[in-house]
FIFILO-214381 format. One line per field, with one value per residue: y, z, x of N, C-alpha, C in turn; residue in three letters. Coordinates in pm, 1 decimal. Atoms other than C-alpha are relative to their C-alpha. Layout:
! FIFILO-214381
n.y	[Y|...]
n.z	[Z|...]
n.x	[X|...]
ca.y	[Y|...]
ca.z	[Z|...]
ca.x	[X|...]
c.y	[Y|...]
c.z	[Z|...]
c.x	[X|...]
residu	[ALA|...]
***
This chain:
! FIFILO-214381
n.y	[-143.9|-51.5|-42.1|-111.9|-146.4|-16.4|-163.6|-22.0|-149.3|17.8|-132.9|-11.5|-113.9|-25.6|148.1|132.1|53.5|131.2|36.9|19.0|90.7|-133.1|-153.4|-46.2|79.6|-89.6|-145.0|-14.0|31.5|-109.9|-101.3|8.8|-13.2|-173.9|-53.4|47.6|-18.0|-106.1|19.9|59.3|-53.0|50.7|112.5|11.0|167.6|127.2|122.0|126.0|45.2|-98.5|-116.5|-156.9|-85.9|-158.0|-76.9|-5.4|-141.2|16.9|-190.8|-50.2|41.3|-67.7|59.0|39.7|141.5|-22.6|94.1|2.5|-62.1|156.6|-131.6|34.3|136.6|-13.3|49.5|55.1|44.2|127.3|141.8|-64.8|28.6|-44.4|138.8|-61.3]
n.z	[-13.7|-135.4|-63.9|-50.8|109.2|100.3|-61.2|83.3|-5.7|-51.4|32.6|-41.5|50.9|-129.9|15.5|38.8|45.1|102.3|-47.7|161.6|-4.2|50.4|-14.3|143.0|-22.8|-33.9|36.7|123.6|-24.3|-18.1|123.1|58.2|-54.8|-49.6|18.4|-71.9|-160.4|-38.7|-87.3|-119.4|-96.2|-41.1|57.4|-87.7|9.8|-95.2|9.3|8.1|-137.9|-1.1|-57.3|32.2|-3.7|-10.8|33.9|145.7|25.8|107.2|85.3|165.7|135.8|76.8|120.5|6.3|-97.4|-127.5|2.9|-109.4|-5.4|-157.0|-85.0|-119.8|-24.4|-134.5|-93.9|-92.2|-107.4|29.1|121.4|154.6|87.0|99.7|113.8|134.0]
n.x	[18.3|-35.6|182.0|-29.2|12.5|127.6|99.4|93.7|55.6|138.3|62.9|102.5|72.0|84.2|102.2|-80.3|-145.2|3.1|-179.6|-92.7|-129.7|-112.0|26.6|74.1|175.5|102.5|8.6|46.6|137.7|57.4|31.3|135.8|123.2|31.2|120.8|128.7|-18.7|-74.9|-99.3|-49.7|-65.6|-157.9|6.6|-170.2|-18.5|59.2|-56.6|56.8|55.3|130.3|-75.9|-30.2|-150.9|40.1|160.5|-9.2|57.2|91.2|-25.9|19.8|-131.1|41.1|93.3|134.7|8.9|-91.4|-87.0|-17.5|-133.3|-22.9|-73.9|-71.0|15.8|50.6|-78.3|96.4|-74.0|-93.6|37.4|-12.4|-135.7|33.8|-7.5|-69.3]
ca.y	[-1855.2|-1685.1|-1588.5|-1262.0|-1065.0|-1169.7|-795.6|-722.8|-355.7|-264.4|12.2|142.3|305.6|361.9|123.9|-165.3|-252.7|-469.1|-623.6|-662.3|-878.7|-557.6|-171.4|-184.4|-422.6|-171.4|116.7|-16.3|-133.8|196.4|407.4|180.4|237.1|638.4|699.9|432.0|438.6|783.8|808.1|576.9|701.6|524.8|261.8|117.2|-224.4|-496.4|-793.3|-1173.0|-1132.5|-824.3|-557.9|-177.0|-138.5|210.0|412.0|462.1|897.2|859.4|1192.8|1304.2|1142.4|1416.6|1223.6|1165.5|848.8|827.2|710.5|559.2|671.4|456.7|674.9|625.7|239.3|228.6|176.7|-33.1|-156.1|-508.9|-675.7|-384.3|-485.4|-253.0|-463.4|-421.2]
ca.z	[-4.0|305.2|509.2|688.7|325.5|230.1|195.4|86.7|-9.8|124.1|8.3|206.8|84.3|421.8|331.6|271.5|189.1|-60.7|-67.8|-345.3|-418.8|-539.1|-548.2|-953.2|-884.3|-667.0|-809.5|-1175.5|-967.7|-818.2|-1130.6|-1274.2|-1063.1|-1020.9|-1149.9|-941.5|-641.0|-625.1|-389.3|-157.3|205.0|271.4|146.3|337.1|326.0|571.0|614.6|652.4|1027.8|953.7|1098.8|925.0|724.1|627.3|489.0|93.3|-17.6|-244.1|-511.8|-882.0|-1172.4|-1346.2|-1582.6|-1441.4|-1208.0|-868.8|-785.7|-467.7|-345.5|-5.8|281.2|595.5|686.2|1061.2|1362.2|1591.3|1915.8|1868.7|1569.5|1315.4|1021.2|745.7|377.9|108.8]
ca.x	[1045.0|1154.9|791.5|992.6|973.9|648.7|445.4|125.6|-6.4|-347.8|-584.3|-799.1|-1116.9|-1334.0|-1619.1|-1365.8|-1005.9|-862.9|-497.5|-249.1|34.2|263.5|253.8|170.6|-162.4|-278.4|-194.1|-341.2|-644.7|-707.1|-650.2|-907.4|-1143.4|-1139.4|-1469.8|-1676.5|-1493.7|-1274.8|-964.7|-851.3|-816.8|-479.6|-291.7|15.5|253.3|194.7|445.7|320.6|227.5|-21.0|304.9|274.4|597.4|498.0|250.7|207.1|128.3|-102.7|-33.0|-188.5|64.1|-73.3|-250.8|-533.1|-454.6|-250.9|32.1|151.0|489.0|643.1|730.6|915.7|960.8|767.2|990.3|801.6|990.4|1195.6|1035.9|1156.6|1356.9|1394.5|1319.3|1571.7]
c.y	[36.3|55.0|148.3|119.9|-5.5|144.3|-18.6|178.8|-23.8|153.5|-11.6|93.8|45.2|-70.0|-133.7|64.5|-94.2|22.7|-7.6|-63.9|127.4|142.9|12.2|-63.3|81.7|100.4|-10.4|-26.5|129.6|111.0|-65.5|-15.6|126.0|27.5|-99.2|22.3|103.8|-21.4|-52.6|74.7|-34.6|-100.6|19.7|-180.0|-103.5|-110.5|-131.1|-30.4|123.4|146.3|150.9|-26.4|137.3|20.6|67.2|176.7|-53.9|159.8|-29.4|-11.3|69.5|-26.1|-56.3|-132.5|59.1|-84.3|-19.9|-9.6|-34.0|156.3|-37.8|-130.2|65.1|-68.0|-45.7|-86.3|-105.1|-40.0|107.2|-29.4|30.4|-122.4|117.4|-57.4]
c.z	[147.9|68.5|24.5|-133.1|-103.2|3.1|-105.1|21.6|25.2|-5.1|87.1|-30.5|109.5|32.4|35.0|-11.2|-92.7|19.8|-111.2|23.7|-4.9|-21.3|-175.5|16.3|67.7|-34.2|-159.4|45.3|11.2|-97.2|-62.6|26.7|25.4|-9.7|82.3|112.4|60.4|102.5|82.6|120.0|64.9|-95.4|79.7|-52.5|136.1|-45.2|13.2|119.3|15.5|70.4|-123.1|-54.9|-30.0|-108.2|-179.0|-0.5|-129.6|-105.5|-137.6|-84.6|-45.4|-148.0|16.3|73.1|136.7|-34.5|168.0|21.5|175.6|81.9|100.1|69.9|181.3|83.0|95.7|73.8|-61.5|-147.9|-153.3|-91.4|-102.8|-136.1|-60.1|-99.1]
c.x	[10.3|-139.4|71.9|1.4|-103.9|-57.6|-120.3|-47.9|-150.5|-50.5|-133.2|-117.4|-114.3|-70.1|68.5|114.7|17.4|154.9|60.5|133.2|157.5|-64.2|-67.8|-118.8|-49.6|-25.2|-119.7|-165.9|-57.1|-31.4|-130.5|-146.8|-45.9|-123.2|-95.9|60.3|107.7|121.0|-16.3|21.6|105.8|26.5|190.5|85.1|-6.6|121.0|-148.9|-97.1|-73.5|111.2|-20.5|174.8|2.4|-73.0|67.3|-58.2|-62.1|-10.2|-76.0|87.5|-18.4|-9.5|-73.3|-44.6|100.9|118.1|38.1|154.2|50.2|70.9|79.5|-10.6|-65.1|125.5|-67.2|58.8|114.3|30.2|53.7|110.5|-3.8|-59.6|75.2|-17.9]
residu	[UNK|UNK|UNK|UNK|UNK|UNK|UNK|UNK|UNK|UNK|UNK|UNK|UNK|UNK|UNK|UNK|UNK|UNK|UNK|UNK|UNK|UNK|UNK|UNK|UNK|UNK|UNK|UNK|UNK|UNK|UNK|UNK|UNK|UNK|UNK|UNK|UNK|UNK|UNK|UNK|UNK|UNK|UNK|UNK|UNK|UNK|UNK|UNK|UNK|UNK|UNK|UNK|UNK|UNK|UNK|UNK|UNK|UNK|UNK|UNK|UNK|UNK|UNK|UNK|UNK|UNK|UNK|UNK|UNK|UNK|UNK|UNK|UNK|UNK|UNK|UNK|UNK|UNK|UNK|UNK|UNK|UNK|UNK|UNK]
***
């Protein structure tokens, strides 16, 4: 497995954070948690070496869960390399 396209998603709820292997593990985590622990205040992706690839919007599926929706990859000096 190549290390440069490992990512992990990461929710942040203010108290804590928690990490996820993929965007559906966090998203099914967070929906199932709405009623004890209400919206997340971020949630972004992270490569292998802890870098920001960009920041997750967190919106109303309008049904009653979120969904997280990928926004603008981060441009950050040298080390940036989109993922496809």
């Amino acid at each position: 497995m190549r290390r440069d396209v490992v990512t992990e998603v990461i929710v942040d709820y203010g108290e804590f954070i928690e990490n996820f292997a993929t965007v559906l593990e966090a998203t099914d985590f967070i929906n199932g948690n709405l009623d004890e622990l209400d919206w997340p205040l971020a949630a972004w992706l992270e490569d292998s070496s802890g870098r920001k690839k960009w920041d997750f919007q967190i919106i109303d599926d309008g049904a009653g869960g979120v969904e997280l929706v990928a926004g603008e990859p981060v441009k950050s000096g040298s080390y940036y390399r989109p993922i496809h």
